[in-house]
C-alpha positions in Angstrom: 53.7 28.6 3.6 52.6 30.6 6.8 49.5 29.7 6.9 47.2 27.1 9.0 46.6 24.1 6.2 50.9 24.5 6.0 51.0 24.5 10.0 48.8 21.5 10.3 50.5 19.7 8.1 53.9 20.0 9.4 53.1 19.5 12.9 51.4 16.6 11.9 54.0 14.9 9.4 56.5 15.7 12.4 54.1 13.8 15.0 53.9 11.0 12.5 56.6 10.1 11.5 58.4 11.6 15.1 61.0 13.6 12.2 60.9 16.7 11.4 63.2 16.8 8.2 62.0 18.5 5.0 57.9 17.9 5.7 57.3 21.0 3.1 58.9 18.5 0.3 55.5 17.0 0.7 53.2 19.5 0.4 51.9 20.1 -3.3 52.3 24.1 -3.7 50.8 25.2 -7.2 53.6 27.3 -9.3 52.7 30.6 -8.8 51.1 32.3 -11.8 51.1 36.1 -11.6 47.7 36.5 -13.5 46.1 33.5 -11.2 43.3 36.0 -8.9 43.8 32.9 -6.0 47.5 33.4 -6.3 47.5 37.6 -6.2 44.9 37.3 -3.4 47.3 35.3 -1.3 50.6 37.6 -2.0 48.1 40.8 -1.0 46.8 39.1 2.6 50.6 38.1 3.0 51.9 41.2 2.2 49.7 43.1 4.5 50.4 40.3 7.0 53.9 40.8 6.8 53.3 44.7 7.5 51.0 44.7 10.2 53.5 42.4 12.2 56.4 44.7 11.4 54.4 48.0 12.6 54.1 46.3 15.8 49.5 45.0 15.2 48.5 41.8 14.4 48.5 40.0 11.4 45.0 39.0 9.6 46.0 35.9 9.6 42.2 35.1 8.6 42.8 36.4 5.4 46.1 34.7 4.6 44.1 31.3 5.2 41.3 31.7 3.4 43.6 32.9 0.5 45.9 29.6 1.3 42.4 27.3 1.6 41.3 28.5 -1.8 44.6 27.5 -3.7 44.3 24.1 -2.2 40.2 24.1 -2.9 39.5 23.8 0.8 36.5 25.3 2.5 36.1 27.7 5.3 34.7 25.1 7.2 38.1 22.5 6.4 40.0 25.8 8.0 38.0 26.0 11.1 38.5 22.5 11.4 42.7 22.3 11.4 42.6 25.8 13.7 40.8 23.4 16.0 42.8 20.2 15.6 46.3 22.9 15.5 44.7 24.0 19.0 44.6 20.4 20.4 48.0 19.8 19.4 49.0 22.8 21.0 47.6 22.3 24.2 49.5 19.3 24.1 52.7 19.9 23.7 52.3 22.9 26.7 51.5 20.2 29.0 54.2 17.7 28.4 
């Protein structure tokens, strides 16, 4: 769920629809599937994610969005491309 596809997503159901309530109800997650290599490569970039934030570097958080693009058959260039529009958004809201 931490990762950019999710993020874009959210912020942008929330700017739609000017709600925020329950936007992940909306978002098709596959069932995980222990033996899935898409699915194990995104609990190994999380996990490492999770403790490179606890011992104080930064998360790869490259690695937990490719891993998240792949489950949702979206291409590095798709990624790049919400970073960008997540940026915008950003920017946005710092100035109002």
């Amino acid at each position: 769920m931490n990762s950019t596809p999710v993020r874009l997503f959210v912020a942008s159901y929330a700017l739609s629809t000017a709600i925020a309530t329950h936007p992940a109800g909306y978002i098709k997650i596959p069932r995980f599937e222990s033996t899935d290599a898409g699915h194990a490569a995104l609990v190994t970039a999380s996990r490492a994610a999770k403790r490179a934030v606890a011992s104080g570097k930064p998360a790869d958080e490259d690695a937990v969005d490719v891993a998240a693009a792949r489950l949702w058959k979206l291409t590095a260039k798709d990624v790049v491309a919400m970073r960008d529009f997540l940026d915008v958004l950003r920017r946005r809201d710092l100035a109002q």
